[in-house]
TIGU-205749 format. One record per residue (C-alpha): residue in three letters; chain; x, y, z. Coordinates in Angstrom, 1 decimal. Example, Ala and Ser with C-alpha at 12.3 -4.5 7.8 and 13.67 -1.06 7.14 Angstrom:
<zakes>
{"ALA"; "A"; {12.3; -4.5; 7.8}};
{"SER"; "A"; {13.7; -1.1; 7.1}};
</zakes>
This chain:
<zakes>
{"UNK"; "A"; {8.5; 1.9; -8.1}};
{"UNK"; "A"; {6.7; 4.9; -9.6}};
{"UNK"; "A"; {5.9; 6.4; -6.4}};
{"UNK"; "A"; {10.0; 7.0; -5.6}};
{"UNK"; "A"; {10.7; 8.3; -8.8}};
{"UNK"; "A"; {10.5; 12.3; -8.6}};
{"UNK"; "A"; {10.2; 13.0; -12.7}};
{"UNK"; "A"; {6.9; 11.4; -12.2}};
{"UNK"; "A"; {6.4; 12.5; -8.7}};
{"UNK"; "A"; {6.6; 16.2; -10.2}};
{"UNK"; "A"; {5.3; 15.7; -13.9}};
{"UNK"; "A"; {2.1; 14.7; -11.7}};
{"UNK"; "A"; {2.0; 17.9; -10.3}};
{"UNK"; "A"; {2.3; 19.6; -13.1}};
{"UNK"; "A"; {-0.2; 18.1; -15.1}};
{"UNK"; "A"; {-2.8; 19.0; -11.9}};
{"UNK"; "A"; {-1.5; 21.9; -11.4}};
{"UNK"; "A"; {0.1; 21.2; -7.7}};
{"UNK"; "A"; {2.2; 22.9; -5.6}};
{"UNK"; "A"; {5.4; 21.5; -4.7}};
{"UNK"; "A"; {4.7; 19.2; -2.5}};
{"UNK"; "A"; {1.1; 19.0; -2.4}};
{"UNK"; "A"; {1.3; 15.2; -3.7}};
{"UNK"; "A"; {1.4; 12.9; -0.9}};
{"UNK"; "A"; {3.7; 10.2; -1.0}};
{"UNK"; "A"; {3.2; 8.1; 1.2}};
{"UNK"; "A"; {6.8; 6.9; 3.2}};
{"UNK"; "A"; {5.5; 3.4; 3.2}};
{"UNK"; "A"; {5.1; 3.0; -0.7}};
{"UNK"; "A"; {7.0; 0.1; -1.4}};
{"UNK"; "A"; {4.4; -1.5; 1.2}};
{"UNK"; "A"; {1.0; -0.8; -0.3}};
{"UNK"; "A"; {0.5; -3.1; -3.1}};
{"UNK"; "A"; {1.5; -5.8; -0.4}};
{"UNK"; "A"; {-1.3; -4.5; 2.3}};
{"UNK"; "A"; {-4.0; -4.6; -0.6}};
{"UNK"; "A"; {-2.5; -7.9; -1.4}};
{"UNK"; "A"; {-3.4; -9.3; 2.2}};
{"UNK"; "A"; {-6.2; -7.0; 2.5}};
{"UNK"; "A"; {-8.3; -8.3; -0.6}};
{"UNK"; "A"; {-7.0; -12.5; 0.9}};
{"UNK"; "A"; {-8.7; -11.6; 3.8}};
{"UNK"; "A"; {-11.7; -10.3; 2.9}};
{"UNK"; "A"; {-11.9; -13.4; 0.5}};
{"UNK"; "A"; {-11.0; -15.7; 3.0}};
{"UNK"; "A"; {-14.2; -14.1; 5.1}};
{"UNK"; "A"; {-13.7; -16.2; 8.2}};
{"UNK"; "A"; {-12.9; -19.0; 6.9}};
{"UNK"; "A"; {-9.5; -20.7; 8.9}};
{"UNK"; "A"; {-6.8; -21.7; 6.0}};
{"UNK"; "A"; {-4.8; -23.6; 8.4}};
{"UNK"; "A"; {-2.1; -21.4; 6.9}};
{"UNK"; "A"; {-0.7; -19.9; 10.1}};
{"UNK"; "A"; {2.3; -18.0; 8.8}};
{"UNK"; "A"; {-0.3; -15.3; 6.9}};
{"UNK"; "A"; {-2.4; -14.9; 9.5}};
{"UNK"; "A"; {0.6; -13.7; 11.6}};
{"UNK"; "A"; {1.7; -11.3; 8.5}};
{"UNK"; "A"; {-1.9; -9.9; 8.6}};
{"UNK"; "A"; {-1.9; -9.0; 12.3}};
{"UNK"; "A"; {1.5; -7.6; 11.4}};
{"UNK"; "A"; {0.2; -6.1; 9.1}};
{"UNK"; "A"; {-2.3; -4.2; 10.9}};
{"UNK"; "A"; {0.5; -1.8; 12.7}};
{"UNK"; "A"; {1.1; -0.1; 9.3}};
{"UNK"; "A"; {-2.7; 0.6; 8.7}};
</zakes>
C-alpha cells in the first residue's frame, strides 16, 4: 500500500516540511483499513446479535491491535 512506499512516505514530508522521520507510520499499516472495516460493522450492528459467530471472534481479536 501507499503507507510502505518510501517516495511517498518522503515526498509527504517534503511537501510539510518534516523532518526525517517525523511521519509516523504506523508498523501495522496493512491492518488499518481492516480495523475501520470491523470497527464501522460494529458500531452498525449496535448490539444487535448477527448469529455470525466467526466476526464476532475477529472483532475481539481485533481488539489486541487497538
Amino acid at each position: 500500500g501507499v503507507a510502505a512506499n518510501l517516495g511517498v512516505v518522503r515526498a509527504i514530508e517534503q511537501v510539510f516540511e518534516l523532518k526525517s522521520g517525523e511521519l509516523v507510520v504506523p508498523c501495522d499499516h496493512l491492518f488499518t483499513g481492516a480495523i475501520g472495516a470491523v470497527l464501522g460493522a460494529k458500531e452498525k450492528a449496535g448490539s444487535e446479535h448477527t448469529g455470525n459467530e466467526s466476526n464476532i471472534r475477529w472483532v475481539y481479536l481485533l481488539k489486541d491491535f487497538m
